[in-house]
N, C-alpha and C positions, 0 to 999 in steps of 0.2 A: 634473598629470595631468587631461586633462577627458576623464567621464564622460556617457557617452550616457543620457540619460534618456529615458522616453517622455512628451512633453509632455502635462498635466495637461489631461483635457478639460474646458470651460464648458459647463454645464449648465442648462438654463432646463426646470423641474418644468414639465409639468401637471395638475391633477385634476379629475377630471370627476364628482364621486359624484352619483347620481341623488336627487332632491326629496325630504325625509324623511326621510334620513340625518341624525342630532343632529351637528351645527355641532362639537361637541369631536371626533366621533368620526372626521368629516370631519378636520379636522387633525391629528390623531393620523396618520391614511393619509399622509398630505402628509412627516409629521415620518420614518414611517418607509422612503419613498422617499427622502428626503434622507439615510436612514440607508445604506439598498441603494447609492445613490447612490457615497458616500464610502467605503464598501468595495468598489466597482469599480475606483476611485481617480478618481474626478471630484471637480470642485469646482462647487457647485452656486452661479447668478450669478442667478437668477431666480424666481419661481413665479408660476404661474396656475391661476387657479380659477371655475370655471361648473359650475354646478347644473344637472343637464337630465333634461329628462322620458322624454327616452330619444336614447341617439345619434343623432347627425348621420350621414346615409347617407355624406356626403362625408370630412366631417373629423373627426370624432364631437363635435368641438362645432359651438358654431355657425358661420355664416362671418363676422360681423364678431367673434368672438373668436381667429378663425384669421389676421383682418388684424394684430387687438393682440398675437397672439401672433409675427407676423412680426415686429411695429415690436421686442415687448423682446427677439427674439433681437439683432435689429440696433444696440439701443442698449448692450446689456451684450456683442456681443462672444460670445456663445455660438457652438459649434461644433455642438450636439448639443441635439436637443429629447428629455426622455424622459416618456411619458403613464404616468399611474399606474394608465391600462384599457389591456386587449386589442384592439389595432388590427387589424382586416382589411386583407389587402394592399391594398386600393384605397384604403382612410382613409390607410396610411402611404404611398404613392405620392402622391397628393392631397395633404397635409399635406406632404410633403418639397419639393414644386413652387410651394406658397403660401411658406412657409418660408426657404427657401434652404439648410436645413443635415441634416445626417440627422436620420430621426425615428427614436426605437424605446419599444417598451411595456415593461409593468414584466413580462409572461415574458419577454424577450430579454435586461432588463438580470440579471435573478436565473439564466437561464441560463449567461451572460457569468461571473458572481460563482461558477458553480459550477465553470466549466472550469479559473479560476484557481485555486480550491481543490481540486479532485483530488488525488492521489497518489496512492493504491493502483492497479492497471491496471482492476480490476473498475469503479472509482470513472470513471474517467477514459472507458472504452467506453458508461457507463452517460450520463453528459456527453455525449459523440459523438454518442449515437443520440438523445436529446433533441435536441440542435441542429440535426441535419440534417431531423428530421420537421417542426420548428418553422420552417425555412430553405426547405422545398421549395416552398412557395406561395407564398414572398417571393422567391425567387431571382431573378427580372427584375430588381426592384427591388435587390438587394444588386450584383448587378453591376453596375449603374451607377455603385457608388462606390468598385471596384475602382481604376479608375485614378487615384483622389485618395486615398486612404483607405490605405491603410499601418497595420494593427491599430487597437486603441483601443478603447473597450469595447462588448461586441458583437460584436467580430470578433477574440476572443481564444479560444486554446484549440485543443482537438484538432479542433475542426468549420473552423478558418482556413484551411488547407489544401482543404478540400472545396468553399469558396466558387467556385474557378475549375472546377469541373468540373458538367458537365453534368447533368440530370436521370437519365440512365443510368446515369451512373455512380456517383451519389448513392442510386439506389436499390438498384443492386448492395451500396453500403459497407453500408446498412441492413440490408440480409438478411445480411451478413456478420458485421455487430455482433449481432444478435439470433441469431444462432446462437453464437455465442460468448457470449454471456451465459446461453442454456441451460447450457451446457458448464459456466458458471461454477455456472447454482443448482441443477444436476446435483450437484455437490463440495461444494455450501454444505447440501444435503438428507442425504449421506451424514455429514457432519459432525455436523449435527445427532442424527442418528440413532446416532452413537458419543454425544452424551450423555445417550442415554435413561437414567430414571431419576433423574436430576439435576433439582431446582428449578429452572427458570429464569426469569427476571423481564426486563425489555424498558423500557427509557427512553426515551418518546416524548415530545414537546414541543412548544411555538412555538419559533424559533431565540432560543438566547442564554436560554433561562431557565434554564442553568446545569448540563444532563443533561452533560457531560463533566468537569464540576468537580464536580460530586455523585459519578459511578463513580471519577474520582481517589482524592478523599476516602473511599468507602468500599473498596476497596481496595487504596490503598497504592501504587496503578501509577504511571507515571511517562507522565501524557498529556499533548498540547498542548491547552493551555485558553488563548484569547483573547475579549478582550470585545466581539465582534464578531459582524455575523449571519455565521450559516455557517462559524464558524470551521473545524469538523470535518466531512466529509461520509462517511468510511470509517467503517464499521462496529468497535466496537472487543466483546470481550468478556472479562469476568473472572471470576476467583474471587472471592466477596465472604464470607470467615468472618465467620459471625454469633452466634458463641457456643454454650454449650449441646451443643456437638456436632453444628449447625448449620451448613449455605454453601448458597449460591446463586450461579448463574451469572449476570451481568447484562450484559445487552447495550445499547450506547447507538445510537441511529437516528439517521439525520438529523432534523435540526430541520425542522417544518413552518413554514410562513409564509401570510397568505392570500393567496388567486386565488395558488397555486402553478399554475404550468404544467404541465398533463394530460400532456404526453407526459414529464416530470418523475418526474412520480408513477409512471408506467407503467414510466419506463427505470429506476428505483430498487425493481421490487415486489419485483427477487428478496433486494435487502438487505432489503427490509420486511418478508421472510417471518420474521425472526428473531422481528418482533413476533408473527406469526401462530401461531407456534411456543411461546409464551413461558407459562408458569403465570402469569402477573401482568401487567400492563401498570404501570408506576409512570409516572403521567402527571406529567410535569416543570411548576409553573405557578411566573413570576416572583412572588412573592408583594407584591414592589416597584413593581411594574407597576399603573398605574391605572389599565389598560385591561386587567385580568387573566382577566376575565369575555368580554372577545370574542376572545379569545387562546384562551381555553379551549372556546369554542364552535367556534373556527377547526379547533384539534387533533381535537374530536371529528367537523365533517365530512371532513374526509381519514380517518379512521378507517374511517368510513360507506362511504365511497369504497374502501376494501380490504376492504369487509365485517368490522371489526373491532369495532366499535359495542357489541357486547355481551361483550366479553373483561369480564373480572373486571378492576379497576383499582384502585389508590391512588390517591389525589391527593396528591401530594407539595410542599407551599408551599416554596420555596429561597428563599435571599435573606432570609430573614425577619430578619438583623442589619441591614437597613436601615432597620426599623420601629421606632417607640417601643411601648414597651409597650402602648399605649393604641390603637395602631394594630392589632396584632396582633390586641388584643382584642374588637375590631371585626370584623376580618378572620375568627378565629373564628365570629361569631355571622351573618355574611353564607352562611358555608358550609352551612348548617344545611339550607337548602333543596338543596344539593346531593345528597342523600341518594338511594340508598344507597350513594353509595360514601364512601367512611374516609378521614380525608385526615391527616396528618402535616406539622408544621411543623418545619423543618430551614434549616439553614443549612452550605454547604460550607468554608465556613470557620472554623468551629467543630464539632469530628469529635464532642463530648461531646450533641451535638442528635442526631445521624443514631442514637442508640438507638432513639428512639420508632420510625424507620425501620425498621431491623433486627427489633425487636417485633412489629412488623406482619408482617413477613415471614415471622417466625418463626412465627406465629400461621398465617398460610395454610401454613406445611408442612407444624408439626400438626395442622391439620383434612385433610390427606391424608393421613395414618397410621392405618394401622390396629397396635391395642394388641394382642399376642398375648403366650403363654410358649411359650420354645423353650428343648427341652431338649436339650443337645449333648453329646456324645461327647467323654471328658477329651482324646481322641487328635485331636479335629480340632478343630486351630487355627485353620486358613483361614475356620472357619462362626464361629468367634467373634470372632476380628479382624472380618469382615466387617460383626456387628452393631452392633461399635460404629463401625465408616466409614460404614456405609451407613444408620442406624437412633439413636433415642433412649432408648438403656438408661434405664430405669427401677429396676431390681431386679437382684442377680445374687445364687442362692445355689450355691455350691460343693456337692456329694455326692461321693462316694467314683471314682463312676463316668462319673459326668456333670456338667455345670455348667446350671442351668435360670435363664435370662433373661429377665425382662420389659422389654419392649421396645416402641415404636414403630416399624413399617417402613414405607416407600413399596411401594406393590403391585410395580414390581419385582422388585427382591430377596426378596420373601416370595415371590413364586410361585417363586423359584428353589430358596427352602428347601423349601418344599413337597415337593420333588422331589428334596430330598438326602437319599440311604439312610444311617441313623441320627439324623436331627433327627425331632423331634415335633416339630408346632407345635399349640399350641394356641389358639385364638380369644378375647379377653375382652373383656367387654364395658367 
């Protein structure tokens, strides 16, 4: 039987990082395009690299490296040039004409990587309307390779279809999409709002440091977790029992990555509101990662960029079963300057680490409680079930007539008792 495959694009990298970039942190960009790369499913046959003081109006490099960059598509065989910067339509028209093969930037290919990973419908509209905003200033230019081009990365996904059609009609689909994702964070707000009262905590990150192998691990769910950028893009949320009489709801976000693509950001805020929503932010960091520090600066401006900057945070190290001791221990003493936020060393593959996590959690829900005694009615059960679902019994003494609890509440459920005929509540300090 033969199977139709879709043949493996050749890929010839660019990188263009501006003068005064550190030479490691430059290849590091280079290493994790070739990373994006092979999760589009290319196989990368080349790289090129120029420093520059600021792009080329034309090509964004220079033009005798736009010549060298013709000769190695032509000696390796490349179909596909992809730049690790944001080309304007004129640089990638210009560069595709020097060239001979298509050009595309690193938002086109990380758009491309997201369409393939969709599933959910929300996930998949939210893909659509990124790629058509990102697609309408380039349109000239994509249709030209309409009649060669048959898919392949960059032209994969729900926006494929919209490539043959018009600017009318592209901007019709757009008001169409964004009305329909109101619709969606219309359902995702009420949602929310059925879990007032509820702890909840929000896993934000660079892709791949491990936020859906860490909510597996602490509760028990049954997610796809693969070692790859972008494995998961749908928002997932759980019950996380944390003991004591204790849970929190934790929501995992998509993975950040840098120079993510602004209309990216924009067509994903209504899943981001989860973070905006969240008691906690648990900042996700590869703790394996030797570039863990720009990673972590990376998360916090997309953060900036949703105005979240100042949410209360963990910093949560994962991975830390990759380190030796002595590394760890290092890694502690680097954090120090992080301050104030609290960070936590964990590993997802060892559930008997994720305490210290839990700990910490548990520690922000009691600093939301308020300690009172409440004295209840031997006849109503409902108010004393409730204090121990919703609250952290401390105390309970039995009387003849009533049962008096000490207790921690979330304000919640205490203004609710407040307001039940026959509970006292009493305030302590």
């Amino acid at each position: 039987m033969i199977e139709n495959r879709t043949p493996v694009e050749r890929a010839v990298l660019v990188g263009a990082p501006e003068r005064g970039l550190d030479l490691r942190i430059a290849a590091e960009h280079i290493e994790e395009l070739e990373r994006l790369t092979d999760t589009a499913g290319g196989k990368v046959v080349g790289t090129l690299q120029q420093r520059v003081d600021r792009p080329h109006p034309r090509f964004y490099i220079g033009e005798g490296k736009a010549t060298e960059l013709k000769e190695m598509v032509e000696a390796t065989e490349a179909d596909l040039v992809i730049f690790d910067e944001e080309l304007s339509p004129a640089q990638g028209k210009n560069l595709e004409e020097r060239v001979g093969v298509r050009v595309m930037d690193r938002p086109e290919l990380i758009l491309d990587i997201f369409a393939t990973r969709a599933r959910s419908r929300e996930a998949k509209m939210q893909v659509e309307l990124a790629q058509l905003q990102y697609l309408l200033p380039r349109l000239r230019r994509m249709w030209s390779h309409l009649s060669r081009i048959r898919g392949g990365i960059g032209l994969r996904g729900p926006g494929e279809t919209q490539l043959e059609t018009d600017r009318r009609l592209i901007g019709t689909r757009i008001s169409e999409l964004k009305a329909k994702l109101r619709q969606v964070a219309l359902a995702r707000e009420i949602q929310r709002k059925g879990r007032v009262g509820q702890f909840r905590a929000a896993l934000v990150g660079y892709t791949n440091a491990g936020k859906s192998s860490l909510l597996r691990a602490l509760s028990g769910a049954d997610l796809f977790v693969e070692d790859r950028l972008f494995a998961t893009l749908d928002s997932a949320t759980r019950e996380v029992d944390l003991g004591d009489g204790h849970s929190v709801l934790v929501t995992d976000t998509v993975g950040f990555i840098r120079k993510l693509p602004h209309h990216l950001v924009a067509s994903f805020r209504s899943t981001l509101e989860e973070a905006r929503e969240a008691d906690v932010l648990l900042h996700v960091i590869d703790a394996s990662h030797a570039d863990w520090e720009e990673q972590r600066s990376v998360v916090l401006e997309v953060l900036a960029d949703l105005d979240l900057e100042g949410r209360e945070k963990i910093l949560v190290f994962n991975k830390v079963d990759r380190l030796t001791h002595g590394e760890e221990e290092g890694l502690r003493d680097r954090i120090r300057a992080l301050e104030p936020y609290s960070a936590v060393f964990v590993s997802a593959l060892d559930v008997g680490s994720l305490d210290a996590l839990k700990d910490a959690l548990k520690a922000r829900i009691r600093a939301r409680l308020t300690r009172v005694r409440v004295s209840v009615p031997l006849t109503d059960g409902e108010v004393l079930s409730s204090l121990y679902r919703d609250g952290e019994v401390l105390d309970r003494t039995d009387l003849d007539e009533a049962v008096v609890v000490t207790v921690r509440l979330p304000e919640a459920p205490l203004a609710r008792l407040r307001h039940r005929e026959g509970v006292r509540v009493e305030a302590l300090k």
